[in-house]
PDB file of the backbone (N, CA, C, O) and the ligand in Angstrom, with CONECT records:
HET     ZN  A 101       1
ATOM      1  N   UNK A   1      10.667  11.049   5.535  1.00  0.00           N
ATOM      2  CA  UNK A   1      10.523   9.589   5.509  1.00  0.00           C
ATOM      3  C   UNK A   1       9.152   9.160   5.000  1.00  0.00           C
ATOM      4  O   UNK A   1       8.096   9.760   5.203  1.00  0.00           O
ATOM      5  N   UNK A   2       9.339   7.926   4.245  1.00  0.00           N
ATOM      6  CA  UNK A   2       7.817   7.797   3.995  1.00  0.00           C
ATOM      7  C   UNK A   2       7.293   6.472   4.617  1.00  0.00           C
ATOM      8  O   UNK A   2       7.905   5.409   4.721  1.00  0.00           O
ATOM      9  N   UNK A   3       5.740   6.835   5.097  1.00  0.00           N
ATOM     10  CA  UNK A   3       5.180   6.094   6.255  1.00  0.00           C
ATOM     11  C   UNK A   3       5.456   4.084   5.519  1.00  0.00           C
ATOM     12  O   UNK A   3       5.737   4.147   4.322  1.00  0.00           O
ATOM     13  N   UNK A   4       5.420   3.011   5.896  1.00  0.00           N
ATOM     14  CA  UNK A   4       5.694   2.176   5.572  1.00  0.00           C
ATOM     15  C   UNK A   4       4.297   1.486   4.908  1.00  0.00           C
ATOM     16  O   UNK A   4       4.240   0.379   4.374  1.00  0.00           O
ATOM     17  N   UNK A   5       3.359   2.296   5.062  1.00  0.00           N
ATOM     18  CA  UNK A   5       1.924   2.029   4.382  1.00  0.00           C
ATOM     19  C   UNK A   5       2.037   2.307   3.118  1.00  0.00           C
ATOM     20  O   UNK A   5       1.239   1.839   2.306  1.00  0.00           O
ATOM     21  N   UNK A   6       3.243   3.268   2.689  1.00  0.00           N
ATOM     22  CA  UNK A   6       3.086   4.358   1.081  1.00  0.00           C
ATOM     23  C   UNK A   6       4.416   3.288   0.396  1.00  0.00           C
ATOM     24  O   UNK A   6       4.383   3.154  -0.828  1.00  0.00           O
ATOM     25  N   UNK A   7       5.602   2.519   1.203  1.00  0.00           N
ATOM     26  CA  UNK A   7       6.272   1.596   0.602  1.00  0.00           C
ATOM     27  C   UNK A   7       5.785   1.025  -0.765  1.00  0.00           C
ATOM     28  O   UNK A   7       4.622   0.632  -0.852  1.00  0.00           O
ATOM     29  N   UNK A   8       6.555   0.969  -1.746  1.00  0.00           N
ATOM     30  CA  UNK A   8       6.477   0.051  -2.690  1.00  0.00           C
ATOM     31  C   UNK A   8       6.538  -1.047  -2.631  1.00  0.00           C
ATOM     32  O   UNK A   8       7.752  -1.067  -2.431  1.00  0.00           O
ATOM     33  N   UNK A   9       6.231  -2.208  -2.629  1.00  0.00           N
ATOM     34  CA  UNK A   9       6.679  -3.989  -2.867  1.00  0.00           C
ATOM     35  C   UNK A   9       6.040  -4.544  -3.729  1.00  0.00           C
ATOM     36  O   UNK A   9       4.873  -4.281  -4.021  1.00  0.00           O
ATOM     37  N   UNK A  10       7.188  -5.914  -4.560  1.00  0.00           N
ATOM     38  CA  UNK A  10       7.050  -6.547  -5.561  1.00  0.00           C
ATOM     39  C   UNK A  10       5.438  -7.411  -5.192  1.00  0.00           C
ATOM     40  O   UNK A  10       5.507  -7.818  -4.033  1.00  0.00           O
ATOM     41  N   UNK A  11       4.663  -7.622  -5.558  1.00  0.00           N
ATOM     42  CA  UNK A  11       4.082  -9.215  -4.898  1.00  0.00           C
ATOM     43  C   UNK A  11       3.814  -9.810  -6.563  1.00  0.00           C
ATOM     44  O   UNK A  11       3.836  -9.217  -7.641  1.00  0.00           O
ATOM     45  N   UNK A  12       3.522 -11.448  -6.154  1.00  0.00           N
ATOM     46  CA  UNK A  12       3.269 -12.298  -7.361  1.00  0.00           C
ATOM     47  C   UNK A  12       2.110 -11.862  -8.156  1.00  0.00           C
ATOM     48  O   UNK A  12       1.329 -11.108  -7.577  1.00  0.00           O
ATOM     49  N   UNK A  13       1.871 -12.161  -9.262  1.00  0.00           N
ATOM     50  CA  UNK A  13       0.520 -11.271 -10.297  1.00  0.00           C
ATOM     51  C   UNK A  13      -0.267 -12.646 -10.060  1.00  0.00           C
ATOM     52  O   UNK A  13      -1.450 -12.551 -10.389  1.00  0.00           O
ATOM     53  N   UNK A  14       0.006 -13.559  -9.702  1.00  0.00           N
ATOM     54  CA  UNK A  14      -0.571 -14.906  -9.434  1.00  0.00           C
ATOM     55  C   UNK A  14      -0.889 -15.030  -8.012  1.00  0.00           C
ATOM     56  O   UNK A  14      -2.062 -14.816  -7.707  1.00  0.00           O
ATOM     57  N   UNK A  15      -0.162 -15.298  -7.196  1.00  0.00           N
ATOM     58  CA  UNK A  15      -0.856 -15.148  -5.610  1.00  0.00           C
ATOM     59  C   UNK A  15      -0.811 -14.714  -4.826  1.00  0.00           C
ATOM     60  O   UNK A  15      -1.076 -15.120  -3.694  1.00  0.00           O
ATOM     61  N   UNK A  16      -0.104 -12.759  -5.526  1.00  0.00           N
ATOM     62  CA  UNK A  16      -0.616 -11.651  -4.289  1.00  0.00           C
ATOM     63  C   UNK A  16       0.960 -12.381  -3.033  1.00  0.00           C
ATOM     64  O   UNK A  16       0.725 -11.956  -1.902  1.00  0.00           O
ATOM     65  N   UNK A  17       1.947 -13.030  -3.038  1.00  0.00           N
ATOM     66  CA  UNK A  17       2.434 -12.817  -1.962  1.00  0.00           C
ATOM     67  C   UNK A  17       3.757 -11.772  -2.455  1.00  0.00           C
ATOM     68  O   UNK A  17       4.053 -11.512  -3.621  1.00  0.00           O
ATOM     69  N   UNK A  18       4.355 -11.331  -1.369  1.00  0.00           N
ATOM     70  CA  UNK A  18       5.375 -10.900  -1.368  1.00  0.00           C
ATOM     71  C   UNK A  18       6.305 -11.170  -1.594  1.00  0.00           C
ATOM     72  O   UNK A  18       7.201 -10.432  -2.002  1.00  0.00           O
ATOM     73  N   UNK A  19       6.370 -12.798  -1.303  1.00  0.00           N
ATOM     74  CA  UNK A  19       8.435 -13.485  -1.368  1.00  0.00           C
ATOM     75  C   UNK A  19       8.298 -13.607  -2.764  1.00  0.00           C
ATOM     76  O   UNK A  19       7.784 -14.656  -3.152  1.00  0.00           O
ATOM     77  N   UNK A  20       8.718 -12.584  -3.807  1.00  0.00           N
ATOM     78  CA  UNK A  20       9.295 -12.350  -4.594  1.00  0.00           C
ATOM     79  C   UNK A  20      10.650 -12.253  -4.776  1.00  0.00           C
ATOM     80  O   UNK A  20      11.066 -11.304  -4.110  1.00  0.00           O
ATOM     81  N   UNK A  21      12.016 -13.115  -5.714  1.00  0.00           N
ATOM     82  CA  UNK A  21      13.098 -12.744  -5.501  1.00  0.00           C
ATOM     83  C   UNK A  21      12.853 -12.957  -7.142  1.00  0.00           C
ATOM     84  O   UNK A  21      12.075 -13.528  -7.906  1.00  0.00           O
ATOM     85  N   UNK A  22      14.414 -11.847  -7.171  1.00  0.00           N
ATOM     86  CA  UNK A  22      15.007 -11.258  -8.621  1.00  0.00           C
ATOM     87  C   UNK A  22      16.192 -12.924  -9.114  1.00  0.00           C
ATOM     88  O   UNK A  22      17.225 -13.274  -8.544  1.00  0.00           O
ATOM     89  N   UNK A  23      15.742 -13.358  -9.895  1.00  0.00           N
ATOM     90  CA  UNK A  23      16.556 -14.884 -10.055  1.00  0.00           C
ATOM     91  C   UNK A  23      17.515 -14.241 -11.530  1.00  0.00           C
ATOM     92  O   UNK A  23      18.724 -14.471 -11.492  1.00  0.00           O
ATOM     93  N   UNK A  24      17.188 -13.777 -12.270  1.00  0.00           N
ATOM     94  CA  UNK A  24      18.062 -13.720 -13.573  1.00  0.00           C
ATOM     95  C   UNK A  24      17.562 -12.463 -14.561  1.00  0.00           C
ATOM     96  O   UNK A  24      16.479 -12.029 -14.952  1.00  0.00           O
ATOM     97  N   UNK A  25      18.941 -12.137 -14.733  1.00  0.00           N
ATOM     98  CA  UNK A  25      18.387 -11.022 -15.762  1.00  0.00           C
ATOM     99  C   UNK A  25      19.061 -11.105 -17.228  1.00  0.00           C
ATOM    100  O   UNK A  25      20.121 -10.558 -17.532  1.00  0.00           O
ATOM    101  N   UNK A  26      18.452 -11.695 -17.872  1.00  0.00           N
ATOM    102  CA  UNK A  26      18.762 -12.389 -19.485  1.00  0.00           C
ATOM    103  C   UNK A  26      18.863 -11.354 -19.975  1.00  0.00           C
ATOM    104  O   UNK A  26      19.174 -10.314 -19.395  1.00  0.00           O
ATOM    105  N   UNK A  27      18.561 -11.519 -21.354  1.00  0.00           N
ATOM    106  CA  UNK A  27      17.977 -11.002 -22.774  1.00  0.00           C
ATOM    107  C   UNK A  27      16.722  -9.846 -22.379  1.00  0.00           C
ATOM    108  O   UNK A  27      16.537  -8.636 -22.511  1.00  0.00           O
ATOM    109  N   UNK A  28      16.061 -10.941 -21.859  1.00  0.00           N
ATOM    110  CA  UNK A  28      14.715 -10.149 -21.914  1.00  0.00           C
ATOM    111  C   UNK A  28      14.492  -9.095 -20.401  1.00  0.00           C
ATOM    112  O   UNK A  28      13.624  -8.481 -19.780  1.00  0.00           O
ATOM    113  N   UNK A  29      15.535  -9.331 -20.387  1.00  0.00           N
ATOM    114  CA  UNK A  29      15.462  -8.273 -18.845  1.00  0.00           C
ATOM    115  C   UNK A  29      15.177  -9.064 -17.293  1.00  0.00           C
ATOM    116  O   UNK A  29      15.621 -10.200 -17.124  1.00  0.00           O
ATOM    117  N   UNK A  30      14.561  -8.503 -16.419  1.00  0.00           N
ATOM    118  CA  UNK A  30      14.699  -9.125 -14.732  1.00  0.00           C
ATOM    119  C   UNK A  30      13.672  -9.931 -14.799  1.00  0.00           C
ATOM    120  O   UNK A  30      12.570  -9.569 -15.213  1.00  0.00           O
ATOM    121  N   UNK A  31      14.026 -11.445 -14.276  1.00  0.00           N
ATOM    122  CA  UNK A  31      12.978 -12.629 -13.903  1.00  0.00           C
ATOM    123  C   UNK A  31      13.021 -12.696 -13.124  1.00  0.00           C
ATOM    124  O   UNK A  31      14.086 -12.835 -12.521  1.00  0.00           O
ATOM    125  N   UNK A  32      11.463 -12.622 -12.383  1.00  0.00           N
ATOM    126  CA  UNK A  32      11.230 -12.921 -11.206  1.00  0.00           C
ATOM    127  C   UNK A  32      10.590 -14.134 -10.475  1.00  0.00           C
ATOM    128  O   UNK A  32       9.483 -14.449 -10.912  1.00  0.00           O
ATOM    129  N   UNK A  33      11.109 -14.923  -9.377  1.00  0.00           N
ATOM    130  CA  UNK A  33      10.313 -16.314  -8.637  1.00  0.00           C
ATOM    131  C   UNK A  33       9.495 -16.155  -7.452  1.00  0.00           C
ATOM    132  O   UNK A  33       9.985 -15.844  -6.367  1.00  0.00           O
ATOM    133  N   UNK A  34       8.544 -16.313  -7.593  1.00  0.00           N
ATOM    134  CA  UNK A  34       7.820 -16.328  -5.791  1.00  0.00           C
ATOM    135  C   UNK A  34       7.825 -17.586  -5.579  1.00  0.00           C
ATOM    136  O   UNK A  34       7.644 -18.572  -6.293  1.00  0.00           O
ATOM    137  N   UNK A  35       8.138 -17.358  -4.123  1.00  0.00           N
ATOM    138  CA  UNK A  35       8.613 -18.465  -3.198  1.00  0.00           C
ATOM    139  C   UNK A  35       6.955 -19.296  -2.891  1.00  0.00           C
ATOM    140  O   UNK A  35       6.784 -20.499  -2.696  1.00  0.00           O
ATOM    141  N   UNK A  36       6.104 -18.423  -2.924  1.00  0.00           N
ATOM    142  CA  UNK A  36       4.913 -19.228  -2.804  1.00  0.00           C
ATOM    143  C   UNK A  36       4.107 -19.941  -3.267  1.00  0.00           C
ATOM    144  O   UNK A  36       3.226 -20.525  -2.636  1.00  0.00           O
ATOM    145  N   UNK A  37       4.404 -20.008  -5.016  1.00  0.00           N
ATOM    146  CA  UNK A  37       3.432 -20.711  -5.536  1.00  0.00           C
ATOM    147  C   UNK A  37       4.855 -20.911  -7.488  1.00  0.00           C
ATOM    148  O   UNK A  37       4.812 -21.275  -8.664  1.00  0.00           O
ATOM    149  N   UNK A  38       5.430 -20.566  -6.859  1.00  0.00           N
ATOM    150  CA  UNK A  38       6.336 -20.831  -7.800  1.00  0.00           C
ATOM    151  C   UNK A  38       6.177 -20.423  -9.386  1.00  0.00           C
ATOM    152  O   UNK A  38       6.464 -21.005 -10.432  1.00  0.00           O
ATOM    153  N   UNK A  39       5.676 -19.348  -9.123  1.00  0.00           N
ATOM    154  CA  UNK A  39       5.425 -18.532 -10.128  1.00  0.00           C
ATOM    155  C   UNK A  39       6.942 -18.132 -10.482  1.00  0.00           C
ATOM    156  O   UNK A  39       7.802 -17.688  -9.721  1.00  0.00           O
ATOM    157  N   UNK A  40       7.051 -18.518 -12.335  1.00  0.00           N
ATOM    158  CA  UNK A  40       8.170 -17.899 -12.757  1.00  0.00           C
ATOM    159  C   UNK A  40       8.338 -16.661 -14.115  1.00  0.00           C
ATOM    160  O   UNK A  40       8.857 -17.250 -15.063  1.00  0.00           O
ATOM    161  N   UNK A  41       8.069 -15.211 -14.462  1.00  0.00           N
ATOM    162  CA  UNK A  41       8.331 -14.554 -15.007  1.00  0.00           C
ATOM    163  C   UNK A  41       8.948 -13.210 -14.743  1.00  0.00           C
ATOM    164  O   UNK A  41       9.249 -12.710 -13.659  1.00  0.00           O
ATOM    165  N   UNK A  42       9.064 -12.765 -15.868  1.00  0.00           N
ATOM    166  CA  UNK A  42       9.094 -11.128 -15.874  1.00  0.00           C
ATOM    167  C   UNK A  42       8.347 -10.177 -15.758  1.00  0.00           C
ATOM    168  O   UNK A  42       8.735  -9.012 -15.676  1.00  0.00           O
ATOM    169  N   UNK A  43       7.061 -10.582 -15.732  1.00  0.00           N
ATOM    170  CA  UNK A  43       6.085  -9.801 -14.990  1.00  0.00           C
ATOM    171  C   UNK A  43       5.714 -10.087 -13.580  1.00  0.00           C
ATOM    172  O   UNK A  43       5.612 -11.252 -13.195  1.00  0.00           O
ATOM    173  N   UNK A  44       5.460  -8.841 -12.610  1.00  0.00           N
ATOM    174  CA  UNK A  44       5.332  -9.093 -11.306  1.00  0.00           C
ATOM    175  C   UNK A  44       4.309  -7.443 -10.907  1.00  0.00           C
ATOM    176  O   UNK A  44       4.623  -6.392 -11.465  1.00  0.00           O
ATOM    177  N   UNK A  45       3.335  -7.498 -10.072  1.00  0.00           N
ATOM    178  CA  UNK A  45       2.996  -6.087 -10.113  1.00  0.00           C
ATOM    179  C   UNK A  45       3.519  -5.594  -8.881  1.00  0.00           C
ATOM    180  O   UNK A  45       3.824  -6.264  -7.894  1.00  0.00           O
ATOM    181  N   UNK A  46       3.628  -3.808  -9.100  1.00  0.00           N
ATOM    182  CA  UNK A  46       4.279  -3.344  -7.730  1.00  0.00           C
ATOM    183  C   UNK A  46       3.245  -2.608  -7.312  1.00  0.00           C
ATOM    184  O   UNK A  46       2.544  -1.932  -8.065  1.00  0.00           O
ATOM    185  N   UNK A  47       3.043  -2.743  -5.600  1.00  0.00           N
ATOM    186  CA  UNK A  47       1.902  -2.033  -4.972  1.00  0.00           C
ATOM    187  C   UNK A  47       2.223  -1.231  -3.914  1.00  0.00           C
ATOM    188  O   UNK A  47       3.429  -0.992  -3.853  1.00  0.00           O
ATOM    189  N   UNK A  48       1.676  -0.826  -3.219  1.00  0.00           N
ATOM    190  CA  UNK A  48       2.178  -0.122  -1.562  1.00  0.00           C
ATOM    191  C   UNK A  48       1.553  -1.254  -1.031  1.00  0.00           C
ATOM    192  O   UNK A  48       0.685  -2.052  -1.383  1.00  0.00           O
ATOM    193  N   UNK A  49       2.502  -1.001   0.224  1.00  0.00           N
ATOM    194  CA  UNK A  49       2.584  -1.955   0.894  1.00  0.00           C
ATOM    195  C   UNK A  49       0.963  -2.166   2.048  1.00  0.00           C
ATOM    196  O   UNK A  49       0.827  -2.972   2.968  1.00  0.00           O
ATOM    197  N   UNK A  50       0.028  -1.206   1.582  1.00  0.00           N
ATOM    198  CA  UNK A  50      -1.243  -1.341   2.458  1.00  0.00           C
ATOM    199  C   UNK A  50      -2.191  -1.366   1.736  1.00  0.00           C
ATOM    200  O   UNK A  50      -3.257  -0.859   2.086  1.00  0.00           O
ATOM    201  N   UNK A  51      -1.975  -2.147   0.191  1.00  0.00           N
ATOM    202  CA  UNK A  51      -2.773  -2.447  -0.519  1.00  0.00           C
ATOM    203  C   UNK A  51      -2.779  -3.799  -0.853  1.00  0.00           C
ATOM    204  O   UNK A  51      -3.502  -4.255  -1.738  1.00  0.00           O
ATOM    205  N   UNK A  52      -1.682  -4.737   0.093  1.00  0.00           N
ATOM    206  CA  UNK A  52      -1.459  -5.935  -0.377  1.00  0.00           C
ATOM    207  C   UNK A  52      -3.055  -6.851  -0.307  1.00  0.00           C
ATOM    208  O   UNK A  52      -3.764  -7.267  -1.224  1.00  0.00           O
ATOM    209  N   UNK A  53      -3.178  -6.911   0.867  1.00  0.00           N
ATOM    210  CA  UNK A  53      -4.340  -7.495   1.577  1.00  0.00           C
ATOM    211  C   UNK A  53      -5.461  -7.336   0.431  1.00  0.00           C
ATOM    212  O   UNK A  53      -6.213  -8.273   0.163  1.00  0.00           O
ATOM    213  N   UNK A  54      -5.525  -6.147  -0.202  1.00  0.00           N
ATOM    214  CA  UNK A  54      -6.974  -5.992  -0.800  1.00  0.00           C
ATOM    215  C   UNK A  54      -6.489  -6.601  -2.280  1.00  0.00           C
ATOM    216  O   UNK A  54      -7.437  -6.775  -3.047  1.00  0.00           O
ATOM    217  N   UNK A  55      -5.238  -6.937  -2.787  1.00  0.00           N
ATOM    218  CA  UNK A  55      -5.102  -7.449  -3.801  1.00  0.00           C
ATOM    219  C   UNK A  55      -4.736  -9.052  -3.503  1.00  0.00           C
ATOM    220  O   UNK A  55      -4.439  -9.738  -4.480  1.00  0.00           O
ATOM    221  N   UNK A  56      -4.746  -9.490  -2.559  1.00  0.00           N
ATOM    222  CA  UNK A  56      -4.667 -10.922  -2.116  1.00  0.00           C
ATOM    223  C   UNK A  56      -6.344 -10.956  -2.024  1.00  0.00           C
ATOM    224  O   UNK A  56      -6.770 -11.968  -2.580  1.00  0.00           O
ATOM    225  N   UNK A  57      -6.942 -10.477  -1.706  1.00  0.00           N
ATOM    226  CA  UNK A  57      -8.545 -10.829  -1.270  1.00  0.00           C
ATOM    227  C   UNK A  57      -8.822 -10.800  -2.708  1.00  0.00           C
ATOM    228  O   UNK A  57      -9.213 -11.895  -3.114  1.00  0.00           O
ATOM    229  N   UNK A  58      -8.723  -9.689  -3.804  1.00  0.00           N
ATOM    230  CA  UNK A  58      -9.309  -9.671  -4.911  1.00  0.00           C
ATOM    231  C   UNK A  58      -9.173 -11.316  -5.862  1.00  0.00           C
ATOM    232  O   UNK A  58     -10.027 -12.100  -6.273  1.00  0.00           O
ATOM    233  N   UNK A  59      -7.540 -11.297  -5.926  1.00  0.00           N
ATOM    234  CA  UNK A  59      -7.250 -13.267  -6.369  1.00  0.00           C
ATOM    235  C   UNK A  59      -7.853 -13.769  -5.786  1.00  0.00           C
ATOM    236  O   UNK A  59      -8.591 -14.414  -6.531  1.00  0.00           O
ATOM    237  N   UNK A  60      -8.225 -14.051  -4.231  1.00  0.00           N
ATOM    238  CA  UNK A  60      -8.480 -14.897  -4.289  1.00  0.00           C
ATOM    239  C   UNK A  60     -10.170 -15.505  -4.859  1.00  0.00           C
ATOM    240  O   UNK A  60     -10.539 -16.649  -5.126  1.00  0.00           O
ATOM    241  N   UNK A  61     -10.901 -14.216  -4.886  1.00  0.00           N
ATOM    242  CA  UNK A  61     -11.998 -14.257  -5.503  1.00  0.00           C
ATOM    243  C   UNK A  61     -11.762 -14.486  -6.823  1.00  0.00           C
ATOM    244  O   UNK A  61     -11.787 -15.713  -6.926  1.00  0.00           O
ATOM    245  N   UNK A  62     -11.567 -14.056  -7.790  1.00  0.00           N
ATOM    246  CA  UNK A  62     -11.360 -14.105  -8.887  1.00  0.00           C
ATOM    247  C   UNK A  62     -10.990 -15.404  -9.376  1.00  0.00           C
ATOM    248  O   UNK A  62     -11.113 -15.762 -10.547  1.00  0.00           O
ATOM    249  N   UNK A  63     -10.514 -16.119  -8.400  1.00  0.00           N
ATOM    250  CA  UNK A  63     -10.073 -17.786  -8.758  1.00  0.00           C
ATOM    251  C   UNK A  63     -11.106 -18.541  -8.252  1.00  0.00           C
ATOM    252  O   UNK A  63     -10.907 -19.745  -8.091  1.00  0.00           O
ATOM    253  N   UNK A  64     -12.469 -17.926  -7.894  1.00  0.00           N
ATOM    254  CA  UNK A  64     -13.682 -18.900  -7.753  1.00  0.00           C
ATOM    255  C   UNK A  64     -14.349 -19.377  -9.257  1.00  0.00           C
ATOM    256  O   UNK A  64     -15.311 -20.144  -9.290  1.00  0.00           O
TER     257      UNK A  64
HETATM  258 ZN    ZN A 101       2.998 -16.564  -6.159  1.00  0.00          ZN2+
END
């Protein structure tokens, strides 16, 4: 089994959250929506799941 720290998850490339859902898969392949800031593409990055925090802290610096 693998520990839930080593998990994969989608989060937004815009604000680091998780509620990512799969809305349509066109032409150009899988689009994705976060529920949080309403981010809409096909790009999304995937992280483990105990790296979220340090890539939510990094945005949010980066948007100073
Ligand atoms: Zn977002």
């Amino acid at each position: 089994m693998i520990p839930d720290d080593y998990k994969i998850v989608k989060i937004c490339p815009q604000c680091g959250s998780p509620k990512i859902n799969w809305i349509n898969g066109g032409i150009g392949g899988p689009v994705y929506k976060c529920d949080d800031c309403n981010y809409v593409g096909a790009f999304i990055l995937e992280v483990r799941l105990k790296d979220i925090q340090k890539f939510q802290r990094e945005m949010r610096e980066n948007r100073r």
